[in-house]
C-alpha positions as CSV (number, residue, x, y, z in Angstrom):
1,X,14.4,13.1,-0.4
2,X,14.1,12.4,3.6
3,X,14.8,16.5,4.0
4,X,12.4,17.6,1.1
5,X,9.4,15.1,2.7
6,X,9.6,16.7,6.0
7,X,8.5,19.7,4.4
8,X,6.0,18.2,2.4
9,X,4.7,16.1,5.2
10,X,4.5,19.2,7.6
11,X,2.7,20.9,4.9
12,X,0.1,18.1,4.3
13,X,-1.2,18.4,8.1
14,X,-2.3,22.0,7.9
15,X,-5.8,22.4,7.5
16,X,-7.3,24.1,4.7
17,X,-9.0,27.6,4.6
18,X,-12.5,27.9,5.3
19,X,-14.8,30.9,4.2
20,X,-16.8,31.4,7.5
21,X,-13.7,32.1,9.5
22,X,-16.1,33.8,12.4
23,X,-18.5,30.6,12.4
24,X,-15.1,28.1,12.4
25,X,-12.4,27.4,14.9
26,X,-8.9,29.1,14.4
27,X,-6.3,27.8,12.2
28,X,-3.9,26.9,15.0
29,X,-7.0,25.2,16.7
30,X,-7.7,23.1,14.0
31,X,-4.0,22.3,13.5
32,X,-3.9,21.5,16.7
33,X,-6.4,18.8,16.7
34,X,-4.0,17.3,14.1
35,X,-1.5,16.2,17.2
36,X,-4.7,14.1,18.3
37,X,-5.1,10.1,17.5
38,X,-9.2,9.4,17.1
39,X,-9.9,5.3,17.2
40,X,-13.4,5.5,16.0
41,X,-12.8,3.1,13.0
42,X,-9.7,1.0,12.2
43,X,-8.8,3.4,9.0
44,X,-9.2,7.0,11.3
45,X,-6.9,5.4,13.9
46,X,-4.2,4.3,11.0
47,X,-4.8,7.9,9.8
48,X,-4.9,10.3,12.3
49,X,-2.1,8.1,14.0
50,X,0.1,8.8,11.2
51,X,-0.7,12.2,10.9
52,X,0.1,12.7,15.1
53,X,2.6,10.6,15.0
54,X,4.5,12.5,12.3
55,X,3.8,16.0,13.9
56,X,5.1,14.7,17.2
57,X,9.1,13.2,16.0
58,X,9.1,15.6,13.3
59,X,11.7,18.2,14.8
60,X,13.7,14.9,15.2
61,X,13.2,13.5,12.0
62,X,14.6,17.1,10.7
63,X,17.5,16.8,12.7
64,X,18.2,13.6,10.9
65,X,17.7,14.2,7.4
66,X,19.7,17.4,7.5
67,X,22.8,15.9,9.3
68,X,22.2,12.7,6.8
69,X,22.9,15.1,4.3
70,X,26.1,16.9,5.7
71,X,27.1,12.8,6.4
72,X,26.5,11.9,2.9
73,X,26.1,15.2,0.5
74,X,29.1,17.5,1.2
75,X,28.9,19.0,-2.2
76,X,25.5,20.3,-1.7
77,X,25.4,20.8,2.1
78,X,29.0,22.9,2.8
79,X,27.8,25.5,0.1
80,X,24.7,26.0,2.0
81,X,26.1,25.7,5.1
82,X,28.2,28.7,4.5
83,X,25.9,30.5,2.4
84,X,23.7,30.6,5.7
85,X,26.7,31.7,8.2
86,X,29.6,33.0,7.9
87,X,32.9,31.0,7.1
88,X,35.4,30.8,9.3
89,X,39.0,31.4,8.1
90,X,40.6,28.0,9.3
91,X,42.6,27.5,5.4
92,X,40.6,24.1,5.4
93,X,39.3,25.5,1.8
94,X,42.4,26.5,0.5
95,X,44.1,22.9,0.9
96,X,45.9,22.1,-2.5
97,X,44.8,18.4,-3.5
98,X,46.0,18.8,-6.7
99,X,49.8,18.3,-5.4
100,X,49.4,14.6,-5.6
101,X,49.7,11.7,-5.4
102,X,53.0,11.9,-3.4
103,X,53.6,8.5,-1.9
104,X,56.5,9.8,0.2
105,X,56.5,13.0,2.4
106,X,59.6,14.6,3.4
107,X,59.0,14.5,7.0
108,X,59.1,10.9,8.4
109,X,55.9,9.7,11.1
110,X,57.7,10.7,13.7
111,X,59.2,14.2,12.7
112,X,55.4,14.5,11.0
113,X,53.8,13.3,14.6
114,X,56.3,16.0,16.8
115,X,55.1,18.9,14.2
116,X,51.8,17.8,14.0
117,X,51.8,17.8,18.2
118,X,53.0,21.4,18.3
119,X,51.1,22.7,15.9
120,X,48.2,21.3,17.9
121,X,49.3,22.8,21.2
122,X,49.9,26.2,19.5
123,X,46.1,26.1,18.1
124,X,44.9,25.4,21.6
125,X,46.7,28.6,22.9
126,X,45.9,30.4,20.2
127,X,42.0,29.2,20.3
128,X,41.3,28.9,24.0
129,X,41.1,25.2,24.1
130,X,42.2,22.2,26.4
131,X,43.4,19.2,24.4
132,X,42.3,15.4,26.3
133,X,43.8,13.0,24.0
134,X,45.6,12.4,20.9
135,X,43.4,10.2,18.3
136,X,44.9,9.6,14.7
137,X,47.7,10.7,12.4
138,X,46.9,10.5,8.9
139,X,48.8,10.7,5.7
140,X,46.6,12.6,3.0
141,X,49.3,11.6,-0.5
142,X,47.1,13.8,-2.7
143,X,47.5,17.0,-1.1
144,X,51.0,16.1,0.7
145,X,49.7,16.7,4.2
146,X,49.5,15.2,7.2
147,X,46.3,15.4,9.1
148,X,46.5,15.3,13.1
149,X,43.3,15.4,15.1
150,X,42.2,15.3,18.9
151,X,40.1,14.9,21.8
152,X,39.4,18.4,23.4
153,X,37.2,20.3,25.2
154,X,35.7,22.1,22.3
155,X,34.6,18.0,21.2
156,X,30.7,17.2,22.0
157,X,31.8,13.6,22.8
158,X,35.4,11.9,23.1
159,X,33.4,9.0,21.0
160,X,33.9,11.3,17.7
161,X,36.6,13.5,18.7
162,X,36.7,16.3,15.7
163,X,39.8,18.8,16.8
164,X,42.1,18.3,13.6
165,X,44.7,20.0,12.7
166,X,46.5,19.7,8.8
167,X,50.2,20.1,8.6
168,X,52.6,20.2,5.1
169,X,54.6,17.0,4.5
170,X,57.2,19.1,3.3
171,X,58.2,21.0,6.3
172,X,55.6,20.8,8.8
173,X,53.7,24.2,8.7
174,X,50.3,24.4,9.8
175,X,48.1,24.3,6.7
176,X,44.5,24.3,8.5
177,X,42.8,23.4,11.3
178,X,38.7,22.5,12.3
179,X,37.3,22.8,15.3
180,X,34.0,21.0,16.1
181,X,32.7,23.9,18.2
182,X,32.8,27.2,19.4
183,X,34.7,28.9,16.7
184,X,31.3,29.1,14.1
185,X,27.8,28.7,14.1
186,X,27.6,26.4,11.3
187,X,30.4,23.9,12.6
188,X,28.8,23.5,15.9
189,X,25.3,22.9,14.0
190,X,27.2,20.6,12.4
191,X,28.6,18.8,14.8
192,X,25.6,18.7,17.3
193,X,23.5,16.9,14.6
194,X,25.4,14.3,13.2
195,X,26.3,13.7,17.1
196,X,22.8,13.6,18.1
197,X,22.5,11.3,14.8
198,X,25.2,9.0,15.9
199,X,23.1,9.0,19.6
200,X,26.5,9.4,21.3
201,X,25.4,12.3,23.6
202,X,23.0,11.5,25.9
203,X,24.0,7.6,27.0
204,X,21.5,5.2,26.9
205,X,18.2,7.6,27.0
206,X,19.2,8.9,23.5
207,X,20.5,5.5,22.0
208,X,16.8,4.2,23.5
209,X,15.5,7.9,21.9
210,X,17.0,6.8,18.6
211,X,16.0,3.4,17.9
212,X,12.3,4.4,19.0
213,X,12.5,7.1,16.7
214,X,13.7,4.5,13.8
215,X,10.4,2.1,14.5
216,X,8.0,5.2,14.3
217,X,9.9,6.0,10.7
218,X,9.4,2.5,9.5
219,X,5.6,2.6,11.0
220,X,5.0,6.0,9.4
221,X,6.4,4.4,6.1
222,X,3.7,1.2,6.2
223,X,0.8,3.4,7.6
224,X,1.4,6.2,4.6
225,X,1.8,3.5,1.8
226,X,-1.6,1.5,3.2
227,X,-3.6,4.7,3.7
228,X,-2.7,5.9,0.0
229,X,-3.6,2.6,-1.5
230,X,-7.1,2.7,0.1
231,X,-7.6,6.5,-0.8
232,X,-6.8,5.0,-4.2
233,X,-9.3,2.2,-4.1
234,X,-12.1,4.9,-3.0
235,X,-11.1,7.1,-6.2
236,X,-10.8,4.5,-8.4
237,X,-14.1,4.4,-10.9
238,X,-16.2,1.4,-10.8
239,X,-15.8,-1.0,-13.8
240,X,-19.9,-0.9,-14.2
241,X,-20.3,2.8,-14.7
């Protein structure tokens, strides 16, 4: 709903056609006086603040409501994602969750860890990457794999390393792997917005950046319910006529 109202907002603040283009300003003129707050009564500085307002966080406001959607909406946002650029060939996809539940792998923690490390190191030769630091080992019982991931170079920010690597419980093979950049346009898209949703990139300034941005949502969300309810009250007929 957030991603389909950032259209429908954007779309609301273009002016409409006018007949006498010659006598009138241009189009991009008259848009542009939409980016301007007028204070001339209390309801034209409600209005025209919302409208402004709106115009000037929107790019950020699309940045959120598209990575909210790869956060929460996999389903929907992965087939898009690779309908838009091209797939890389990882195996991720090709992961057999239907092996499960197996409660107990093969290969204890430790052998699963040792695997799970040199599979790692051979990705990193193999891809071009520096690992930093190791981060989790995970036991995944309904596909009967092991997932390994990693702080490395290819990770936007060590707070949410994303360099994983899948490994078979069985005998250790390397299933798949995911890299959070540099191997595909759409998984460093990816990455880059839900880390710039997170506000984990730019220290304090985009943390500051963020929580700004989240008043001017809720203020946006007051001033559009208020200004609808008095447009309302103007259309409404009188009870007399």
């Amino acid at each position: 709903l957030w991603l389909f109202d950032c259209f429908v907002g954007l779309y609301l603040t273009f002016p409409g056609r006018r007949q006498r283009v010659h006598e009138s300003p241009s189009w991009i003129r008259r848009w542009g006086q939409r980016f301007v707050i007028k204070t001339r009564s209390l309801f034209g500085f409600l209005f025209t603040g919302h409208r402004a307002i709106g115009l000037w966080i929107w790019a950020t406001l699309l940045v959120f409501a598209v990575s909210a959607v790869s956060l929460n909406l996999g389903d929907v946002y992965n087939p898009v994602m690779q309908a838009v650029f091209q797939p890389p060939s990882t195996g991720y996809s090709t992961i057999d969750r239907s092996l499960g539940p197996v409660e107990r792998p093969r290969l204890s923690w430790t052998q699963a860890h040792q695997k799970a490390q040199a599979a790692m190191q051979a990705l990193a030769e193999e891809q071009g990457f520096q690992i930093r630091a190791p981060r989790r080992l995970r036991y995944d019982r309904w596909a009967a794999s092991f997932m390994y991931q990693v702080e490395s170079s290819l990770d936007v920010t060590p707070k949410y390393a994303g360099t994983t690597v899948w490994i078979s419980g069985t005998d250790g093979r390397r299933l798949a792997y995911r890299l959070p950049t540099g191997v595909d346009a759409g998984s460093t898209f990816t990455t880059w917005t839900q880390q710039f949703h997170f506000a984990t990139m730019f220290g304090t300034a985009h943390q500051l950046l963020v929580a700004l941005v989240g008043l001017l949502t809720a203020g946006l969300s007051l001033s559009g319910v208020w200004i609808w309810w008095r447009k309302r009250r103007r259309l409404k007929p009188s009870p007399h006529l």
